[in-house]
KOLDRENTI-210640 format. One record per residue (C-alpha): residue number from 1; z, y, x. Coordinates in steps of 0.1 Angstrom, whole numbers, plus 2048, in hexadecimal, padded with zeros to 3 digits. Each point is the difference from the previous one (the first is absolute). Layout:
+-----+-----+-----+-----+
|  nr |  zz |  yy |  xx |
+-----+-----+-----+-----+
| NUM |   Z |   Y |   X |
...
+-----+-----+-----+-----+
//
This chain:
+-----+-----+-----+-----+
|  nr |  zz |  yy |  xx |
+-----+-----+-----+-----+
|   1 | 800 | 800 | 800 |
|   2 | 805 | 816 | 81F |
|   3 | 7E0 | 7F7 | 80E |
|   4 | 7ED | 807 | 7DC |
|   5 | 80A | 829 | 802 |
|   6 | 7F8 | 7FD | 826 |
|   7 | 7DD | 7F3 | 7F8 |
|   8 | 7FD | 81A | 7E1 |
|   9 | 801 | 817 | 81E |
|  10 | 7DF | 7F8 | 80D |
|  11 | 7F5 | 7EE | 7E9 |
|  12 | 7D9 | 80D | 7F8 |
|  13 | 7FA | 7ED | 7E1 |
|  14 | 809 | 7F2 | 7E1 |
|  15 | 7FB | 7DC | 807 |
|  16 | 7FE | 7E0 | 7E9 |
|  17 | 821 | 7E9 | 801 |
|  18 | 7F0 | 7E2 | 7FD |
|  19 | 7E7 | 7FF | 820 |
|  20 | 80A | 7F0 | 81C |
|  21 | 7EA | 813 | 81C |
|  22 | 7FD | 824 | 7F6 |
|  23 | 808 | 819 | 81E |
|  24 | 824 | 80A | 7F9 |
|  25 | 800 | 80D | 824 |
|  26 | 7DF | 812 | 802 |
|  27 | 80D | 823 | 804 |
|  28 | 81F | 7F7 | 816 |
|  29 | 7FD | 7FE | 826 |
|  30 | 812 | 7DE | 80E |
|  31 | 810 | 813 | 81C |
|  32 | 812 | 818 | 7E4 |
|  33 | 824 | 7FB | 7F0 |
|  34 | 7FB | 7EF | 7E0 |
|  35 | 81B | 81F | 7F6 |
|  36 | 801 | 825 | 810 |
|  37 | 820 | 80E | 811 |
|  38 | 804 | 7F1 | 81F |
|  39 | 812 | 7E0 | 80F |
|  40 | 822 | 7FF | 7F8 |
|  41 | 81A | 7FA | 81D |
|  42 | 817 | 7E2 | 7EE |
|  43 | 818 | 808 | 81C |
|  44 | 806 | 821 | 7F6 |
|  45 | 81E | 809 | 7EB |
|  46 | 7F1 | 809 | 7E3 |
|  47 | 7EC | 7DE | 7FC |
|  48 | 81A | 7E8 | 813 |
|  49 | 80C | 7F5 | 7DD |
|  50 | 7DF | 7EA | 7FA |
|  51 | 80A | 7EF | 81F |
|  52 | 81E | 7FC | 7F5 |
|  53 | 7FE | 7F3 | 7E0 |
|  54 | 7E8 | 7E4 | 80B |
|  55 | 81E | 7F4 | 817 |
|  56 | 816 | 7FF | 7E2 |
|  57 | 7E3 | 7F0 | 7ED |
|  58 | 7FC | 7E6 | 81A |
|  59 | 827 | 7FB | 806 |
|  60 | 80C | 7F7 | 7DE |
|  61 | 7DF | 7EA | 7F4 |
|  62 | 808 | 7E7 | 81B |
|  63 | 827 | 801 | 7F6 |
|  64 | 7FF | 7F7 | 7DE |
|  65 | 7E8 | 7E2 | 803 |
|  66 | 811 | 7F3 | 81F |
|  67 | 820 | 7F9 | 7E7 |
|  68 | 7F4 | 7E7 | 7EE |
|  69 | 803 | 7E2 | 816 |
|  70 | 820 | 804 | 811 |
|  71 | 811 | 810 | 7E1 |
|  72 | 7F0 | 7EA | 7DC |
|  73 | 7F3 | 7E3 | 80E |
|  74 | 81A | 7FA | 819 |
|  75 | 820 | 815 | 7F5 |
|  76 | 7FE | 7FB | 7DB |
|  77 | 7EC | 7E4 | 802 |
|  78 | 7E3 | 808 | 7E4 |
|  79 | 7E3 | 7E9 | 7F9 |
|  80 | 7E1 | 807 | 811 |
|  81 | 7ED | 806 | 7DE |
|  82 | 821 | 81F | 7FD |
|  83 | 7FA | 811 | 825 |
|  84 | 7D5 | 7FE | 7F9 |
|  85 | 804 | 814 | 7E1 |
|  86 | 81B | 818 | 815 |
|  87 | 7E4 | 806 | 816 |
|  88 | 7E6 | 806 | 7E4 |
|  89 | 819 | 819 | 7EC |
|  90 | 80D | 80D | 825 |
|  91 | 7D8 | 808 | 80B |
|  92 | 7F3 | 80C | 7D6 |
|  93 | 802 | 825 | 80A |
|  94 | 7E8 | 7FD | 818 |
|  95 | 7E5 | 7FE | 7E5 |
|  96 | 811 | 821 | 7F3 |
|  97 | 7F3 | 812 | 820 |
|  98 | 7E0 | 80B | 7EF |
|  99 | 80E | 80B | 7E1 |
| 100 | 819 | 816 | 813 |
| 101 | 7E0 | 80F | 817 |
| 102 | 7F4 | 80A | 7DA |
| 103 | 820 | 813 | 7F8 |
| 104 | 801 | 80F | 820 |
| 105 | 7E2 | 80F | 801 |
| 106 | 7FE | 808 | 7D6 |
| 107 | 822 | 809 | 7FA |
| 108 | 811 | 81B | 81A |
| 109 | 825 | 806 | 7FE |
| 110 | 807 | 823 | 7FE |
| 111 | 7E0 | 80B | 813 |
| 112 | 800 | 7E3 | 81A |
| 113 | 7EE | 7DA | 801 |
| 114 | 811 | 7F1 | 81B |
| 115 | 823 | 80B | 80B |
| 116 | 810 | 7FA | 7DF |
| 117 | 7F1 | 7E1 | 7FA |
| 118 | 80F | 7F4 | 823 |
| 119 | 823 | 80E | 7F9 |
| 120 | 7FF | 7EC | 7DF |
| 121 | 7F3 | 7E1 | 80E |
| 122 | 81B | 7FF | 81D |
| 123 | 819 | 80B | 7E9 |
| 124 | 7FC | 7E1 | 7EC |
| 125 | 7FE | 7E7 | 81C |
| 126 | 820 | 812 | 80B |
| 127 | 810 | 7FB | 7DE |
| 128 | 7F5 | 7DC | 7FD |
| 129 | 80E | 7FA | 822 |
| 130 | 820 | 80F | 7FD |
| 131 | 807 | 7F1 | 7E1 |
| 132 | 7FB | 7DA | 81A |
| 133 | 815 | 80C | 818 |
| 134 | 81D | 809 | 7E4 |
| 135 | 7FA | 7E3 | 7EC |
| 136 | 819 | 7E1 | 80A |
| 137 | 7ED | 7E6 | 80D |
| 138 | 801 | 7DB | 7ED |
| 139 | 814 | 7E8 | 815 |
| 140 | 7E7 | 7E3 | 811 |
| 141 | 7F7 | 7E2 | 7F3 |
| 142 | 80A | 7ED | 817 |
| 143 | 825 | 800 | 80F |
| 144 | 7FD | 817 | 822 |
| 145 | 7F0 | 7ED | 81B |
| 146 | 7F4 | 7E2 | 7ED |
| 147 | 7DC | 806 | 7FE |
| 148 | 7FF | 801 | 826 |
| 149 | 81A | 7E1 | 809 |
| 150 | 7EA | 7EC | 7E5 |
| 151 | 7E0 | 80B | 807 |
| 152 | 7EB | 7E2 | 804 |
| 153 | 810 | 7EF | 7E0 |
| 154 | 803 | 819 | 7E5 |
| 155 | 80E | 7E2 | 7E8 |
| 156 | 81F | 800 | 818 |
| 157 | 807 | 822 | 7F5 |
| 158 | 81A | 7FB | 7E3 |
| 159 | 818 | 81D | 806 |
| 160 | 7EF | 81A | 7E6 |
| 161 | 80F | 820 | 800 |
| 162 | 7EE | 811 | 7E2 |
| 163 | 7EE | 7EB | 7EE |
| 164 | 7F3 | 81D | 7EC |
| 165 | 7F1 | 815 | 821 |
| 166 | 7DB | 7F8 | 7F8 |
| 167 | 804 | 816 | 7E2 |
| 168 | 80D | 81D | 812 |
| 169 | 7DD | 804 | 811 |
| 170 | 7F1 | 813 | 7E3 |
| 171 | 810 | 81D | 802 |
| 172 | 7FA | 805 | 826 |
| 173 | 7DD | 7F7 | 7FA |
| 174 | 7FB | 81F | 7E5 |
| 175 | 812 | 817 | 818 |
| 176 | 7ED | 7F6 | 81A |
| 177 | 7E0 | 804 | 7E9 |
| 178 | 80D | 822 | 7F7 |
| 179 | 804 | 80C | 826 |
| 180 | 7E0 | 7F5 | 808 |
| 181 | 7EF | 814 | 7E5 |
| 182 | 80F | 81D | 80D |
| 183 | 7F5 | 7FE | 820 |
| 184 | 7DE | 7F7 | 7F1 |
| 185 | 7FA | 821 | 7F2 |
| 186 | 809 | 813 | 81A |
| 187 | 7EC | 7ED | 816 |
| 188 | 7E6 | 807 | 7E8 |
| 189 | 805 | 828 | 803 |
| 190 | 801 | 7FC | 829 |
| 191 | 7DE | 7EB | 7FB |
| 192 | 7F0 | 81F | 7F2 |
| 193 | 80C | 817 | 81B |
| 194 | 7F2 | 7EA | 816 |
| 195 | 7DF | 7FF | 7F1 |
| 196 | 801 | 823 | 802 |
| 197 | 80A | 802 | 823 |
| 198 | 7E4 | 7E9 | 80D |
| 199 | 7E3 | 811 | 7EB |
| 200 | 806 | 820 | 816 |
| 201 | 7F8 | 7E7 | 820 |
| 202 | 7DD | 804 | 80F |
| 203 | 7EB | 7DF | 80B |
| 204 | 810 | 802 | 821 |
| 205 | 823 | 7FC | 7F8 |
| 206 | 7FE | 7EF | 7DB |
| 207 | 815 | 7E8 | 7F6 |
| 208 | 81D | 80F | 819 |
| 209 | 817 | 80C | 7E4 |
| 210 | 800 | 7DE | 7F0 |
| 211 | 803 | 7E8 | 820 |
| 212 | 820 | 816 | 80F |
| 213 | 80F | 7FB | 7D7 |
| 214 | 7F6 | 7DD | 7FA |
| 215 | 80E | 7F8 | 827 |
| 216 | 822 | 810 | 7FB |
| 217 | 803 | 7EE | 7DE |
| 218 | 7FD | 7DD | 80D |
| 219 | 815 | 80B | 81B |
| 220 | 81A | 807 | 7ED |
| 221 | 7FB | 7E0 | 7E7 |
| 222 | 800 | 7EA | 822 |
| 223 | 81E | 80B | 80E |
| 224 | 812 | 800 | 7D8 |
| 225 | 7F7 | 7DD | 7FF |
| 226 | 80C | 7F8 | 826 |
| 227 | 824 | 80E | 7F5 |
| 228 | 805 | 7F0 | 7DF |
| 229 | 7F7 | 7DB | 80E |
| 230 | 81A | 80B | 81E |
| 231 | 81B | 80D | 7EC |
| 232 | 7F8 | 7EC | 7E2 |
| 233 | 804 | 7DB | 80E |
| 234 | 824 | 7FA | 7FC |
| 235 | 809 | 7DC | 7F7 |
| 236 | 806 | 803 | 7D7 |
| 237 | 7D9 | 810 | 802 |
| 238 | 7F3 | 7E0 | 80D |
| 239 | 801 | 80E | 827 |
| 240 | 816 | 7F8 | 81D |
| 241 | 812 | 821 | 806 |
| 242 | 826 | 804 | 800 |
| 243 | 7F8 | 81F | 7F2 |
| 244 | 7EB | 80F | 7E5 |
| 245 | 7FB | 821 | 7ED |
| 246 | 808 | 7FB | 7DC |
| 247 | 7E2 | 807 | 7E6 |
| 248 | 810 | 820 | 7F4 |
| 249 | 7FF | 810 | 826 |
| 250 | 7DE | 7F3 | 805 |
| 251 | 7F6 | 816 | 7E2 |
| 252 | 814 | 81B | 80E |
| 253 | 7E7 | 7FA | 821 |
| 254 | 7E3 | 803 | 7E9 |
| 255 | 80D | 81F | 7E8 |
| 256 | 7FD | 815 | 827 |
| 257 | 7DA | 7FF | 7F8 |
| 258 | 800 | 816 | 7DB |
| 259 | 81F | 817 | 813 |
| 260 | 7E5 | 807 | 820 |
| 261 | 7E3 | 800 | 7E3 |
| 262 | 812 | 819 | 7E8 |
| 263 | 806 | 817 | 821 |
| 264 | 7E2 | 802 | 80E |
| 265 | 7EB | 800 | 7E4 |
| 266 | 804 | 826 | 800 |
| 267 | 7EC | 804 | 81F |
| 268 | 7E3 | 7F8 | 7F5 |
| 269 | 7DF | 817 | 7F4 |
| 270 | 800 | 801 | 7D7 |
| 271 | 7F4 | 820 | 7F7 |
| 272 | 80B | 80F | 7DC |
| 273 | 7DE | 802 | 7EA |
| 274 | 7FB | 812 | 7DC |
| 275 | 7FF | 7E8 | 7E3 |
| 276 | 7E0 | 810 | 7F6 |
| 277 | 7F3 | 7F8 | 828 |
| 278 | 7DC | 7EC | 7FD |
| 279 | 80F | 7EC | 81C |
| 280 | 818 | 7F0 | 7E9 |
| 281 | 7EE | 7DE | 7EB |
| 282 | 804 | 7F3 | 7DE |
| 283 | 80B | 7DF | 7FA |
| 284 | 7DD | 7FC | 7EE |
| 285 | 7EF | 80B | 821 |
| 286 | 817 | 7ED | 816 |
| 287 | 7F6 | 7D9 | 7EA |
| 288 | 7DA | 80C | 7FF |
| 289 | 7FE | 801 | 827 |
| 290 | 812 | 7E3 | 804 |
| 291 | 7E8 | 7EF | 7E3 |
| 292 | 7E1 | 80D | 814 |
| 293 | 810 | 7F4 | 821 |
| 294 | 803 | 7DF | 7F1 |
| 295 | 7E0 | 7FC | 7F7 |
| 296 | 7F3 | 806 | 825 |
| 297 | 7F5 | 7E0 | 80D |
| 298 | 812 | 805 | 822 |
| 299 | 822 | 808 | 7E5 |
| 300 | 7FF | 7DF | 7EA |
| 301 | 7F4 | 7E7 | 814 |
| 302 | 81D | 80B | 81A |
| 303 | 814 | 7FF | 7E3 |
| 304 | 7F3 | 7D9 | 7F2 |
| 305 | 805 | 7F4 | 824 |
| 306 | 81F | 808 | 7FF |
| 307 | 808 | 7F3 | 7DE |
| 308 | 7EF | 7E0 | 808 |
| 309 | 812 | 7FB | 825 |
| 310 | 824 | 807 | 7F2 |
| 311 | 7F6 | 7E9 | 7DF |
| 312 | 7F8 | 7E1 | 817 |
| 313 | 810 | 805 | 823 |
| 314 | 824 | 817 | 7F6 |
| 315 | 812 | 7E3 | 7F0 |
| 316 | 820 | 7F5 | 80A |
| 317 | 813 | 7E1 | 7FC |
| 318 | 820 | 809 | 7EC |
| 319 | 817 | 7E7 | 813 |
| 320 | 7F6 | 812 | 822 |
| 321 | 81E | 811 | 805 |
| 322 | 818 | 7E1 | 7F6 |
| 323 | 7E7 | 7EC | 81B |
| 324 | 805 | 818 | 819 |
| 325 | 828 | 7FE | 801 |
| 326 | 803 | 7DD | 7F6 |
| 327 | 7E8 | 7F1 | 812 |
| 328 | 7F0 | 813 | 81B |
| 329 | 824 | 80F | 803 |
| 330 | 7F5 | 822 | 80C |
| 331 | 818 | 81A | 803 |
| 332 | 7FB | 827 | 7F6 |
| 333 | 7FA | 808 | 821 |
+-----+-----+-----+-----+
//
């Protein structure tokens, strides 16, 4: 949606939707910034905030997801059908991302498209994630240490603690879901800025903006996930450790991401705009482009591949995680 008003810009014609090979870049110069203005410096105070947030991004997406092994399958012991539907319901806001590019870009908040809809987004992940860090977390399954002593004969392991721990994983699960829809549409807003960011790149330097971003992102995810399966491999999680962090502090680890995100989101270019500004689509403008970029050829058969590869290659066996501890005995770590 960015790119359409860039392309309005130089634009010299009123072409047809439906043709695949018109010249949509006859008037524009391949050496030119898709969008005028200048590179942006992201290390400069004013734009550090997209950095930033991708960090935060980054950080708590590899949190959550990490949890689910060490903390249902092993800890409250859930059936393997429970933990693939917590990761389902834990990932569903991810398909929210494009309807929260729509409101971002249709419906500013008092003047500005991307600032408030960060603040909001982090603000919920932060709310979800507090309210995990305060909640008292369900005693195990298992009496502490058994899973580990008994390892390679889970029908040796008659010393249940709480019998009734699998149904505690619901409610983490919806928290979990709700944090991660947070960060979702903020990560939405920062994917706008960026877009914006690397349309004011010339041929020799494009795709900078998004390879420093999408770097520091996984950077941050790596290291996330190096210190949950540390810290998060104590005995009663299906680990070795002596020691472990307790699910409520490891959700204390992953509420510093919305904290950082909430911070630095106000150093970040969002210019105010009028609501009368031409600039600004209708939702009715917004669904025709992406109607007429469906029906590109390059846009839906992109889109049936990848309908037709997650249909007959993305399924998962729902006892995996059960194999995994029981039988392949892997720890978190």
């Amino acid at each position: 949606m960015a790119f359409r008003r860039a392309l309005n810009s130089w634009a010299s014609e009123e072409l047809d939707p439906n043709v695949d090979d018109q010249p949509y870049f006859d008037s524009f110069n391949g050496n030119d910034p898709i969008r005028q203005g200048g590179v942006r410096n992201i290390y400069a105070r004013e734009n550090i905030g997209l950095l930033f947030n991708y960090i935060c991004t980054g950080w708590a997406e590899a949190i959550l997801p990490a949890t689910i092994y060490p903390f249902m399958t092993n800890y409250l012991n859930m059936d393997g059908y429970q933990t693939q539907a917590a990761i389902v319901l834990i990932t569903f806001p991810y398909i929210l991302k494009t309807f929260f590019a729509i409101l971002s870009d249709c419906l500013p908040i008092m003047g500005r498209r991307r600032i408030p809809y960060l603040i909001i987004g982090w603000s919920i992940c932060l709310c979800f994630l507090v309210s995990c860090v305060f909640v008292p977390q369900t005693d195990g399954y298992w009496k502490h240490g058994d899973l580990n002593t008994f390892r390679d004969n889970e029908s040796l392991r008659t010393v249940v603690l709480n019998p009734n721990a699998p149904n505690g994983g619901f409610g983490y699960v919806l928290m979990m879901m709700g944090a991660t829809a947070g960060f979702c549409m903020a990560d939405s807003a920062g994917d706008a800025v960026m877009v914006e960011f690397a349309q004011r790149e010339p041929e020799n330097i494009r795709g900078t903006t998004q390879t420093i971003i999408t770097l520091a992102k996984f950077v941050s995810g790596g290291v996330a996930a190096a210190i949950i399966a540390v810290c998060f491999n104590g005995v009663e999680y299906g680990g070795t450790f002596s020691w472990t962090l307790s699910f409520n502090q490891v959700m204390l680890v992953a509420a510093v991401a919305p904290v950082v995100g909430i911070a630095t989101s106000y150093f970040i270019p969002d210019p105010p705009i009028n609501s009368d500004d031409d600039d600004v689509q209708t939702f009715r403008e917004t669904f025709s482009d992406l109607w007429n970029a469906a029906k590109k050829r390059a846009v839906w058969q992109l889109m049936a591949f990848n309908f037709l590869n997650a249909f007959f290659f993305d399924a998962v066996a729902a006892p995996s995680d059960v194999i995994k501890r029981t039988w392949a005995q892997v720890p978190p770590i």
